[in-house]
Structures are given as structure tokens and as C-alpha cells.
N, C-alpha and C positions, 0 to 999 in steps of 0.2 A: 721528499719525493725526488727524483732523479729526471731530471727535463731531458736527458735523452738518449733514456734507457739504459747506461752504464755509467755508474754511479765512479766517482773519481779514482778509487780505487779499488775499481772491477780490476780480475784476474786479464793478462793480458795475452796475447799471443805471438805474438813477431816485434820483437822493438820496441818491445813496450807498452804496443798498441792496439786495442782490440780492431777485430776485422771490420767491426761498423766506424770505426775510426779512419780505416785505410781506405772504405769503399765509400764512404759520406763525408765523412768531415772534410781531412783532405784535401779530397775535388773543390768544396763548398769554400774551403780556405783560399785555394788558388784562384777563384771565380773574386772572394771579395778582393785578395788582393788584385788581380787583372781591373776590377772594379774601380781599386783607387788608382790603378795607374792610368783609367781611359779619364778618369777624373782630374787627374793633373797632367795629362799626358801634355796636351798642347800648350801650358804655360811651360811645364820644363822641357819640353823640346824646340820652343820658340829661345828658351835660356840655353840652350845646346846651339844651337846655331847662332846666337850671339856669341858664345865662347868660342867658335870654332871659328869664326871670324877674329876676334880678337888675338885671337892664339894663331891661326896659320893663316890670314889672309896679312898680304900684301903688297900694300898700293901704290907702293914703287912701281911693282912689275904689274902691276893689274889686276894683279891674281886675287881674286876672292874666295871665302872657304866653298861659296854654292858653286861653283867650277869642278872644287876638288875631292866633292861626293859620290864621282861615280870617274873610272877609265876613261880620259878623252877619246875621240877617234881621231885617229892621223885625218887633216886634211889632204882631199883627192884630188887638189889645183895644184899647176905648175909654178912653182914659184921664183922661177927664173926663167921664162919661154923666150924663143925667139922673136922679136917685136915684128922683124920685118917678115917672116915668113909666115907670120899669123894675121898680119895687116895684109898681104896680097893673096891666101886663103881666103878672105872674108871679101877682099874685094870680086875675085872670083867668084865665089859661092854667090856674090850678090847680081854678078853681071849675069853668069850664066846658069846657074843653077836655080831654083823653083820650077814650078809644072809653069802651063801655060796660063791658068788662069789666074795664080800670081802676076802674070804679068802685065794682065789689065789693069791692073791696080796701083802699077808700080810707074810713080811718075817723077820721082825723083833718080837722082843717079848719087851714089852713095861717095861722101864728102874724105878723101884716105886722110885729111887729116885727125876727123874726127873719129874714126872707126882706128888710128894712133891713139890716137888720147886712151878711147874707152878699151882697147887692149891693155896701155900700161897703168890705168886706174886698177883692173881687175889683179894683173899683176901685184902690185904695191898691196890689194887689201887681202891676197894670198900667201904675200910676203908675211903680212900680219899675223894671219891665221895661223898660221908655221912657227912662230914667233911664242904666242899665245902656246900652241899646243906643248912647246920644248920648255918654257915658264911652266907650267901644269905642273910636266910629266919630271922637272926639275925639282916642285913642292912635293912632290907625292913622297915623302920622306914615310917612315914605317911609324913613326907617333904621327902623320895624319892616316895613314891605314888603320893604323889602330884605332884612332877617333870615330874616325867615320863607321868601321863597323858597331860601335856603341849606338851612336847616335841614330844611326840608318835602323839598327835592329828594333831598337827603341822606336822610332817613327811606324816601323811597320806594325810592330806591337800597336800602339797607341792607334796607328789607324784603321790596324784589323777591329782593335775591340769598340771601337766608335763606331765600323759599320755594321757591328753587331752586335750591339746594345741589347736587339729586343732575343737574341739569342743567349747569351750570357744570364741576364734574366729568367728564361725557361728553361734553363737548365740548371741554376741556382735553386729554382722550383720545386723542381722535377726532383731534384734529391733530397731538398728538407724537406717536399712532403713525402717521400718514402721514409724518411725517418720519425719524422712527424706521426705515422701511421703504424709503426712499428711499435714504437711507443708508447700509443694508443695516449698523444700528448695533444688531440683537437681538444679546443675551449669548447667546453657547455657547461650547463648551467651548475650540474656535482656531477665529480668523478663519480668513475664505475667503483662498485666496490664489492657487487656480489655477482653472481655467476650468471643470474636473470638482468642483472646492468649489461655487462659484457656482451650477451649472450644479442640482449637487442641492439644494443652497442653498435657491434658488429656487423650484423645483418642491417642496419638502420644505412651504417655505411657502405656493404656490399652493393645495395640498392642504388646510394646515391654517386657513386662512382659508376656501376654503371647505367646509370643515364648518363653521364659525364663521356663515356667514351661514346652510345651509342650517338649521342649530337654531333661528336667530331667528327666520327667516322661519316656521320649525313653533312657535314659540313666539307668535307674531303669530297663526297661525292658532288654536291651542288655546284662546286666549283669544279670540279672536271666536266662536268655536260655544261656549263658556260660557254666552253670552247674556246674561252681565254686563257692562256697560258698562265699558269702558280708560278706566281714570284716565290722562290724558297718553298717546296710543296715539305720540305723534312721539319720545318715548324707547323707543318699539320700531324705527321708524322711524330713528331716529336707527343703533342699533346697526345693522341690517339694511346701513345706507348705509355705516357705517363698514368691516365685513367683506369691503362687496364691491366698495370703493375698494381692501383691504388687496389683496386677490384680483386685481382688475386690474391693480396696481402690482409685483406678486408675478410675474403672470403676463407681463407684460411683459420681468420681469430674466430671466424664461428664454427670450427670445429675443435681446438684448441684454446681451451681458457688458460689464464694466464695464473700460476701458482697462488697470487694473491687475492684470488678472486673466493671470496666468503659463500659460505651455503644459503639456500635461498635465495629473496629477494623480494620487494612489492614495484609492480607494473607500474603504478604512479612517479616511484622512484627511478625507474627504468628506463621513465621516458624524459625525465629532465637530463639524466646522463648523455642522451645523445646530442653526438656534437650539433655546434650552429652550422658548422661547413657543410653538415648532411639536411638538418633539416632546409638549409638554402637551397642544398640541388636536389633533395625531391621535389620540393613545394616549386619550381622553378621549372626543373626536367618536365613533371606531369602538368603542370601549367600550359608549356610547349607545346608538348604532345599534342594535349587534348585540342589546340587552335590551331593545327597543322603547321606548328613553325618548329620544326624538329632541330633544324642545326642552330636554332635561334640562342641557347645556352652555351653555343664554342662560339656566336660570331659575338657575343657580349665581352666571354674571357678573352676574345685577341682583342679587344678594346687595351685590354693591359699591356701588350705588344706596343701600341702607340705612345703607351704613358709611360715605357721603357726607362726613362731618365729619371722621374719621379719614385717609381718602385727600387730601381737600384741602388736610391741615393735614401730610400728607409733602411732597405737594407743594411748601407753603411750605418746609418744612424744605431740599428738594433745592435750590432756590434762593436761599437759606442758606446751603447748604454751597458752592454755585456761586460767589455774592458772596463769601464767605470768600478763593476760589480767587485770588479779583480783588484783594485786598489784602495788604498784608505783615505782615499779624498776626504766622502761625507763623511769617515769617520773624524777624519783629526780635523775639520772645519767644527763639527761637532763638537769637540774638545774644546773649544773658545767660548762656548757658551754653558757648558758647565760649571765653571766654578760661581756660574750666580744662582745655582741651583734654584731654576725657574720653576714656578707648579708647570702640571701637563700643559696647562692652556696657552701660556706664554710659551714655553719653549716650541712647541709646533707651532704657535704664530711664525716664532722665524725659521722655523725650518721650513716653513712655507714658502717664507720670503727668498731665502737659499737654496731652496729647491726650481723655484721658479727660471732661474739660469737653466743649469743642465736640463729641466724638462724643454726650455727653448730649445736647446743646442743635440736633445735628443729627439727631436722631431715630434714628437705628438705624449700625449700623457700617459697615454698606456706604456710607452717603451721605458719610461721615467718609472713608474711602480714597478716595474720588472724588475729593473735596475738597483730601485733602493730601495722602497718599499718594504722589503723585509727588518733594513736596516731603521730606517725611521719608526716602525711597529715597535723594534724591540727599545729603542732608544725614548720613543712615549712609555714604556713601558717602565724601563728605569728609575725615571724622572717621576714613577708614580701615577698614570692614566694607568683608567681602568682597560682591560681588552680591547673593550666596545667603541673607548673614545681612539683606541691606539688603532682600531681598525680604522673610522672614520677617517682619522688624520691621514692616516698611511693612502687608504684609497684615492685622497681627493689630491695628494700630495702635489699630483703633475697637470690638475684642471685646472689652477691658475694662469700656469706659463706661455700658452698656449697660442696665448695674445700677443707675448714680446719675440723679438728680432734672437735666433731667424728661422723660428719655425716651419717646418717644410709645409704645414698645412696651410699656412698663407700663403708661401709660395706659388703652391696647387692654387687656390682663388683668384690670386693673380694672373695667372696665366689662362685661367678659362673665362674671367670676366674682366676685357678691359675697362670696364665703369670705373675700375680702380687699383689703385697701384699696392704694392708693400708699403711704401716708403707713409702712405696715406695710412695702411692696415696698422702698420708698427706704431706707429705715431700713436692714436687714437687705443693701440692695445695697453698701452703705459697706462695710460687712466681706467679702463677697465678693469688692470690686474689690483690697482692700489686701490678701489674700489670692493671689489669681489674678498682683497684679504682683508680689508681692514673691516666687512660683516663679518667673515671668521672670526675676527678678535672678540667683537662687541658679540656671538652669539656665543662664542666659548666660551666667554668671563660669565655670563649672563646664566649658564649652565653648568660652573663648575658646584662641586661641594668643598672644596676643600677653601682651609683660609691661605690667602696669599703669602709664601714666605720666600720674601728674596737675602740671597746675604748680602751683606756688606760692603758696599763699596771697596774699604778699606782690605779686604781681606779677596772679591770677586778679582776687580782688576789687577792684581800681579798676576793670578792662574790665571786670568785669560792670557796675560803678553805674555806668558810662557807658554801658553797653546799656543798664542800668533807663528814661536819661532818652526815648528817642523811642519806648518803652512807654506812656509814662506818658499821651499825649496818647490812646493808643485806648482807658485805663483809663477814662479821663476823658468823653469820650465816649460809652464805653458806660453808664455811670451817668446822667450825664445824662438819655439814653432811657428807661432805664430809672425814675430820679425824675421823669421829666416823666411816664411813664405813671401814677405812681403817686399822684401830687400833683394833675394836671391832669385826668386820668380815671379816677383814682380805683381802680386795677388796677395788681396788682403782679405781679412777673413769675414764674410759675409753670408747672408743668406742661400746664395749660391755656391761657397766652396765650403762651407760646412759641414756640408757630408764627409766629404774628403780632407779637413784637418782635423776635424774631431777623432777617428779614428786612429790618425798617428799620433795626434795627442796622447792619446790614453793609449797607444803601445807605447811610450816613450815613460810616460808615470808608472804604468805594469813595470817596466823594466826597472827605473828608478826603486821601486817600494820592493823588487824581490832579489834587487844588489844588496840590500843594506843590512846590515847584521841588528836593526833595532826594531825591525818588522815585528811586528804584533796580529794576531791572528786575529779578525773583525767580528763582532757577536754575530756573525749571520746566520754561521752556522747552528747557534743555537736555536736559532728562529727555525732553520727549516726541519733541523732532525738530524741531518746527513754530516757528518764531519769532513772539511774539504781542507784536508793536512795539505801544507804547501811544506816541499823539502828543504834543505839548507838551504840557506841564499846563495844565488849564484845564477848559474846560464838556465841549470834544470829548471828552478823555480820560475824562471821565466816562462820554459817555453812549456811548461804547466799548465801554468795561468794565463796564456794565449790560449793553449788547447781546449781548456776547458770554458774560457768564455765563447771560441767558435762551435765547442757542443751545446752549449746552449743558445745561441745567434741561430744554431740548423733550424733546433725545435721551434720555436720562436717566428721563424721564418716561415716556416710550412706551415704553422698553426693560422698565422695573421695577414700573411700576405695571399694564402688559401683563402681565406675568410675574406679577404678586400678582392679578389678575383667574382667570388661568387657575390657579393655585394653589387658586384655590376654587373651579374646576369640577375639578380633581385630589382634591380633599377631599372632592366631594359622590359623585366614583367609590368612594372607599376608603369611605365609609358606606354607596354604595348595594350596596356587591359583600358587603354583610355580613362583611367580612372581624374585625371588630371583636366579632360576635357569638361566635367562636370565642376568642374571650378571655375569660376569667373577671372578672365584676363586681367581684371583691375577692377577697382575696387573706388567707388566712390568717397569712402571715406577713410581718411588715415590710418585712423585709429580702430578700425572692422580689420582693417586690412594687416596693421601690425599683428593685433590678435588672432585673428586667424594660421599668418607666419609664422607666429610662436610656438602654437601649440604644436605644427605640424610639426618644427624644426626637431622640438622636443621630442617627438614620436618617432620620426628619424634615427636622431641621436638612440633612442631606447631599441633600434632593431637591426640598426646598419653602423656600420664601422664609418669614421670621420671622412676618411678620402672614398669612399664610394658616397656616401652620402652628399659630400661636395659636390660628387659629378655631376650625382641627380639635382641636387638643388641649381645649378648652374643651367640647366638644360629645363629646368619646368616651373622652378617656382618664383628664383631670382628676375624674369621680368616679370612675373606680376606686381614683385615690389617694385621693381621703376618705375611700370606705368600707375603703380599708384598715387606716387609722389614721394616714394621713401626714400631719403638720401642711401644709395649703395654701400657708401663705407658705413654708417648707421646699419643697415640691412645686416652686411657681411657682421658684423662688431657680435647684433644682438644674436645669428647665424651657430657663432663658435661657442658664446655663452649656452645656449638653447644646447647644443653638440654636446655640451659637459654635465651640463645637467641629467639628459638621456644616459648618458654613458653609465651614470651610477644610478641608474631608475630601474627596477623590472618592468618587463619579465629579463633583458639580459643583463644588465648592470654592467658591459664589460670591464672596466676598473676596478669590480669589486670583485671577478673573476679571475683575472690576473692575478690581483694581488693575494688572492687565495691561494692560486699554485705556488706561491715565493712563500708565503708564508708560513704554510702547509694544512690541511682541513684539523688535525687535532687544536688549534688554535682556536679557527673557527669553531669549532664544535664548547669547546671551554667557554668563548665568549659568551654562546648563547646558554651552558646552563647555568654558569654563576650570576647572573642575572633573572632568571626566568619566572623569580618571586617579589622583583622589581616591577615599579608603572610604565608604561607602555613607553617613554622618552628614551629609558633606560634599559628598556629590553631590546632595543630598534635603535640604539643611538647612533652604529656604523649606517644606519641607512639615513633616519634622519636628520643629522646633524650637516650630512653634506648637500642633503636635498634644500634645506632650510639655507643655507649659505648662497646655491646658488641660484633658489628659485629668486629669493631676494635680490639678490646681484641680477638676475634675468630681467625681470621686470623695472629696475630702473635702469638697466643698458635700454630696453624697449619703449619704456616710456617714457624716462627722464627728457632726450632730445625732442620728442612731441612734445611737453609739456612746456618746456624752455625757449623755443627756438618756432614749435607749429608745425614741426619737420622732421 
């Protein structure tokens, strides 16, 4: 399938490039990179004016580079005046000049020695001034003209896109989901596939766009009869335009099916088809409605606006995981574990284990299956798993990681609850993960069929130290980046600049892997269907495999960060329907109260996307665990477990959705019928095997600390 709608070697038309290329990608390109420059802006501009000091200040003369950033102005003082004709001026002016009521006041008579002194002080510190200005305008040499217009451009740059964070954001938006839409690439439960899918598809979504616009536009109005003056009224504007592009594009595919769309169809099928983003804003829109809180679904989505910094820095992350896709990282780390020719169950143990990195470093799990998912499917599949088990693995691939440093979803809990820190979350996520994988092992050994055949020491480790070597050059690499940040700007790579080095990480690997004349073409492509020929090595290849990880980062982006937009007008229904007041504030007993927490967490995870879900749990449920007595980093721990398990649960399973797009529905569709004369383990193993893993893992993150500790 084609994530965004023009499949790599679509016919082109201007340069190469189709027109959805020049009018989406693009902009959406120049948005991530402005993204990571507001992202490193102020470390490497802090290193610009160190260097600029370095380089052209001089402390002989005085002269500093922040002097030399902008034209002095000639000082407007005399800097040679007559002393005596400006001392018997002033004595003058003092004897006889003021009005009269100055003069009640005036009970000294003015000292000519002192009124000497303080003319030739001013003198001397004008003398300076002059001095100073002529030093300046003597540095202002054409290599510091030149600098500073770098530097200066740079600062403006850097300070424009920080004061417009939440703008950058809605306009990043605003064009992956018109792509997003085009493509007809929103997550639900199965693709369209016949002309009655489409057809309700379409119209499901006509619907829920507009209500989408009709809230902004009641939210445009609310605030103009306030009487308060709109800070920025063109971000209302902005949404208003976007809803009712989504609207007219919506409305269009219901008159217009799309060539691939099959005859007939069954209504029951038709309605799984429709995306989650629609059934969010009907079920949300008419919610509204009906309690007279009309703009109540646009004052939710600028909640997103606030959480600007958060959403942008997914963004990076999805095109991260995109770039990832573009290189043979997880292929040639893969290669090391090959030559022990592991059955299925071990070798996805450690892919779990190796997977659990990049899922940290990709922000959440879903962005992780995206990413590689297709790639770990085919690679269980190699190695001999059935479909079923190759699905399971692939799905749960990034619910481990979730836990470790430096994921942005703990990030997000940190900054809405201070009960607790990262440095607490991280800590405590180590045992978790080693935990959660090592029931993986003992439930996959425990369910294989096959008998264990590893080879030989003798013969496994040489092939692996020959896999180590064409490892070692992306090891090498990635440090680099990483000490260049650390040395040269002074920023190490953490939870907080993540976003922003992952990304030139993997432009620097893309580049590396399509320099090289020993590029190998990655099985992905056999997984999805689509052949995604990369050309000789060289610049083209490069900027290839940039392109086309940014076309899929659009789709990607309008699907999910759509879906976490309406996730928070889904949160602001469940607060405003007071459903939550029918719940007890605390809970007398621990252990009522754990389980209660859990299931709900669970039920969450199974309807809401992780960072809406945080929001709401941070706002409604997280103090009734305080005042229970639940330790918060315990709370948070069992929180994110509970998050992962819902994700692969119905009715939406997101994880198992995603990885369905990457790996393509004929897969899916094989799994279930070579099976389908199998017992029930093995007809359901991509669902059960990862619910069994982490309902287990749930319940002793949940109970184990009561049980040990009473807390």
C-alpha cells in the first residue's frame, strides 16, 4: 500500500516531483527542519556568540563581539568643550535662571568649584564614548559583517520559530491532514476496500469535519462577543480553513470512488472501515451539541496549541522512526544474531531486547512498528515463525520500551504531574522492561512447537564478529553526533534533546548507507508489496530516501497527531459528562483502589491514544491514586503498562493497526486462513500471545509493590 498516495515511482511532473510533493511534502519538510532549528536554536546560537567573541572580541581595546552586532551610534557629547565657558553658563543658569518658584527651594548657592569638576567628569566619560565608538567602528572589519549577518539571521530565525511554536505545529497539521485525507490514510479498524466502505467512509467523514469546523467557527464567534481582544485571531482562522478543506475533500470522495474500490460491500464491514478520527468527532461534535457547548470541541483541540513543544518534538520523533526505515540499521544489527540460527522464540526475544532502544528514542510504540515492524515480521518469518507468531512479535515489538530513558511519553507525565520526576520514572522503567521481556521468553518457549536448534558456538561466533564489522561504522557515527553535540554545543543527548538529535542522526546513517556501493536492498519491501528501488549510490539516493521517508512522516502525522488532537476533545467529553464525579475521590483501601486504576487504565489504553490518555489521567484519575495511598511512581509505572496492554486490546488495538498498514492486509488476511483449522491459541496467537505477556507483566507491576512493601 502507498502511505501517501504516490507510490515511489509515481510518474512525475516538474523535477522529478509530483504536484502533492511540491504542495505537501515540501512545506511539511521545511516545517520539520525550522523544527529542529527552534530545537537547537538556542544552544548553537549561545555557540555563535561564544565564537564571535573568541574570534573578534578584544580585550585590549574593550571591544566585545556583543558591541559589534549591530552599527554603533556616533556619540552626541562634546568631547573636547570649553571648561570655562560651560562652568559660568551653568553658574548662570543657576543664579538667574529657573521660574520663581524654583526659587523658594533654592537655598544653597552653587559651589564653581564643583560644578568644574562635574563638567570635566562628563567631558573625560565622553571622551570615552568617542574612543569606544572609533574601537567599534575600527573592528567592524567585513569577516565581522559577515558573521554577524549569520549569526543575527540565525537568532532571528531561531527566535521567530520559538515565538511560534504553536503555529509551526498547526500548519504542519493542516497539510499532513490534507494529505492524510487525500489518501484516505486515517487509522480504523480495516481499510476500505469496496465502494459501500468508501462510500460510508467518506460521508462518516464529511460529517465529522463538519462539525469540526462548525465548533471553530462558534468558537471564533464566542470569543469575539467576549469583548477581549484575540491574541493571534489567524489561529482560529487557521483551524476554521483547515476543517473546511478536510470537509470539501471528504465531500468530494463521496462522490468520486477511488479506482480500487471493489463492487459491493456488507454495512457491518463498512462500519469498521470508518476512521477513529471520525468516529471521535461525531461522537464528541453531537455530544456538544446536544449540552449546548458548541465550540466546546475547537476549545479542547487548542489545548494542543499549549502542548506545542510536546507535539512537535513527536513529530520529530515520527520522522526518526521514518529515517530509521530508510537505513539498514535493524537490518545489519540483525545480521549478528543470525549466524546462531535462533528458533522464532529466541530470536524475537532479542529483537525485543534491541528493539527496546529505538522504541525509547522513537517516542512511543506505535512510532516504533511503523518504523520496523514490517522489518522484524519478515525477519520472524525467516527464522521460521508462523505468521501469527510473526505478527504478535512484530506488534508488541515497541510496548516494552516505553519504560526506558528517553521516552517523550514520560517526558509528558513529568511535566503534568510533579509527584514525580523522569530521572524516578526511568529508573524504576529498567525493572519493568526486564520484567515484561523476560515473561515474553518464558510464555514464547512455553508455546513454541518446534524443538530448539541453536548452532554451534564453534561455527555461530566467527559470523556473528563478521556481522559486528559493518555495525560498527553506524556505532561510530552515531557518537560522533552525539559528541559533536556535546563538545561543540555544549548539550548531551537526553530526554529533552532527543527529538532533535535523533533526527540528524538518521539523516547522517541515510546518507552514510546510500554513499556506499555495498548497499543492499532491506526485505521490507517484500513485506509490503510495493518495490522501493533506491538508485545508484550517490547524492540522488540520498535525497530519495529523505523524500520518501518525509512522505511517509506527512501520512503518519495527519493520521496520529489528528487522532491525539481529537483524543482531547474525547477527554474534555468524559470530564464534562461528569462521569468521573461518580467515582470516589479515594479509596479506603489499597488494593480496591489499585484495581479499580487498572482496569480503567486498560480501557483507556484500548480507546485513546497514550498522550491524550496521559492528559486525561493526570487531570481525573492520578489524584485518586495519591489520596489513596499509591506511591505515584508505582501509579505512573503500572499507568504505562496498563497503556500497552489497551493498545493491542479491541475494539482498537492501535499497534496491531499500524502494523497492519506496514505490513499490508494480504498478510494479515494469510495469517488468519492458514490457521483457521487450528485451536483457538493458534488461530488468535497475534492477539493472545501479546495480551498474555502483558496482562502478566500488568498485574505484578500492580500488585507486586502492595504485596512487598503494603504500598
Amino acid at each position: 500500500m502507498s502511505h501517501n498516495g504516490t507510490s515511489p515511482g509515481a510518474a512525475s511532473s516538474f523535477l522529478g516531483r509530483t504536484p502533492k510533493e511540491w504542495l505537501l511534502s515540501l512545506p511539511v519538510f521545511t516545517l520539520l527542519l525550522l523544527t529542529l532549528v527552534i530545537g537547537t536554536g538556542e544552544m548553537f546560537h549561545g555557540q555563535l556568540l561564544r565564537m564571535g567573541e573568541s574570534i573578534f572580541g578584544d580585550p585590549k581595546a574593550g571591544v566585545q563581539y556583543f558591541m559589534l552586532r549591530a552599527d554603533p551610534s556616533a556619540p552626541d557629547c562634546d568631547a573636547h568643550p570649553d571648561i570655562d565657558a560651560a562652568v559660568n553658563a551653568e553658574l548662570t543658569k543657576g543664579a538667574g535662571g529657573g521660574d520663581a518658584i524654583d526659587a523658594l527651594f533654592e537655598n544653597d548657592v552653587q559651589d564653581p568649584a564643583a560644578v568644574r569638576a562635574s563638567i570635566e567628569k562628563a567631558a573625560v566619560l565622553c571622551q570615552e564614548k568617542h574612543t569606544m565608538y572609533n574601537a567599534i567602528n575600527e573592528h567592524l572589519t567585513p569577516g565581522v559583517k559577515a558573521y554577524r549577518a549569520v549569526e543575527t539571521a540565525f537568532f532571528w530565525l531561531f527566535h521567530f520559530g520559538t515565538e511560534n511554536r504553536s503555529v509551526v505545529l498547526l500548519l504542519m497539521v493542516l497539510i499532513a491532514s490534507i494529505n492524510t485525507t487525500l489518501a484516505e490514510h486515517h487509522i480504523a479498524l480495516r481499510p476500505p476496500q469496496s465502494r459501500l466502505d468508501f462510500r460510508i467512509y467518506s460521508i462518516m467523514m464529511t460529517i465529522a469535519n463538519s462539525l469540526l469546523t462548525y465548533s471553530s467557527i462558534e468558537y471564533l464567534i464566542m470569543q469575539q462577543d467576549s469583548g477581549i481582544a484575540i491574541d493571534r485571531p489567524f489561529i482560529n482562522y487557521l483551524w476554521i480553513g483547515m476543517f473546511a478543506i478536510l470537509t470539501a475533500i471528504s465531500l468530494k470522495q463521496v462522490v468520486f470512488m477511488p479506482e480500487r474500490a471493489t463492487p459491493g460491500g456488507k454495512v457491518g464491514l463498512a462500519l469498521l472501515s470508518i476512521p477513529l478520527y471520525a468516529w471521535m468527532g461525531l461522537i464528541g461534535g453531537i455530544y456538544f451539541i446536544l449540552h449546548g457547548h458548541k465550540s466546546a470541541q475547537a476549545i479542547y483541540l487548542n489545548q494542543m496549541m499549549e502542548l506545542s513543544n510536546i507535539f512537535l518534538n513527536l513529530a520529530l520523533f515520527i520522522w526518526a522512526g521514518m529515517l530509521l526505515k530508510q537505513t539498514q540499521v535493524v537490518d545489519r544489527f540483525l545480521d549478528i544474531l543470525r549466524p546462531w540460527k535462533f528458533s522464532p522464540e529466541m530470536l524475537t526475544y532479542f529483537i525485543l531486547l534491541g528493539a527496546a532502544l529505538p522504541t525509547a528514542y522513537t517516542g512511543a510504540s506505535g512510532i516504533f512498528v511503523i518504523a520496523a515492524g514490517a522489518l522484524i515480521y519478515n525477519e520472524v518469518r525467516h527464522a521460521g515463525g508462523s505468521r501469527q507468531f510473526a505478527l504478535a512479535a512484530s506488534a508488541m515489538s515497541g510496548s516494552l520500551g516505553v519504560v526506558l530513558r528517553p521516552c517523550l511519553l514520560i517526558v509528558l507525565i513529568a511535566a503534568l504531574n510533579k509527584q514525580v520526576t523522569t530521572a524516578q520514572l526511568y529508573g524504576w522503567g529498567v525493572w519493568v522492561f526486564f520484567l515484561t521481556s523476560t515473561i515474553f521468553l518464558v510464555v514464547a518457549q512455553m508455546s513454541r512447537t518446534q524443538k530448539v536448534k541453536i548452532e554451534s558456538p564453534a561455527v555461530a561466533i566467527p559470523g556473528m564478529l563478521r556481522a559486528v564489522k559493518p555495525v560498527l561504522p553506524y556505532i561510530v557515527i552515531t557518537m560522533v553526533v552525539v559528541l559533536a553535540y556535546k563538545y561543540l554545543l555544549n548539550t548531551k543527548l537526553d530526554e529533552f534533546t532527543a527529538p532533535v538529535i535523533m533526527p540528524l542522526i538518521m539523516i547522517v546513517l541515510v546518507i552514510f548507507d546510500r554513499m556506499r556501493r555495498d548497499t543492499k536492498q532491506t526485505p521490507l519491501a517484500e513485506v509490503e508489496g510495493q518495490p522501493h528501488e533506491i538508485p545508484e549510490p550517490g547524492l540522488g539516493a540520498v535525497e530519495k530516501s529523505i523524500r520518501y521517508a518525509t512522505n511517509e512522516t506527512i501520512s503518519h502525522i495527519g493520521a496520529l497527531i489528528l487522532l491525539m488532537a481529537l483524543s482531547l476533545s474525547m477527554g474534555g467529553m468524559v470530564e464534562r459528562s461528569g462521569v468521573m464525579e461518580h467515582f470516589p475521590h479515594t479509596f479506603a483501601n489499597v488494593w480496591v483502589a489499585m484495581t479499580f486504576l487498572m482496569v480503567s487504565k486498560v480501557i483507556l489504553g484500548m480507546i485513546m491514544d497514550p498522550f491524550g490518555a496521559v492528559i486525561l489521567v493526570s487531570a481525573t484519575l492520578a489524584p485518586i491514586a495519591y489520596n489513596s495511598g499509591i506511591e505515584p511512581v508505582h501509579f505512573w509505572m503500572m499507568v504505562l503498562v496498563a497503556f500497552e496492554l489497551g493498545y493491542l486490546l479491541p475494539p482498537v488495538a492501535l499497534n496491531q493497526l499500524l502494523l497492519r498498514q506496514v505490513v499490508g492486509n494480504k498478510e494479515v488476511d494469510l495469517a488468519t486462513e492458514e490457521v483457521r483449522h487450528l485451536g483457538f491459541y493458534r488461530r488468535y496467537e497475534r492477539w493472545v500471545l501479546p495480551i498474555i505477556v502483558l496482562t502478566v507483566g500488568l498485574l505484578i507491576v500492580a500488585y507486586g509493590p502492595l504485596i512487598a512493601w503494603g504500598k
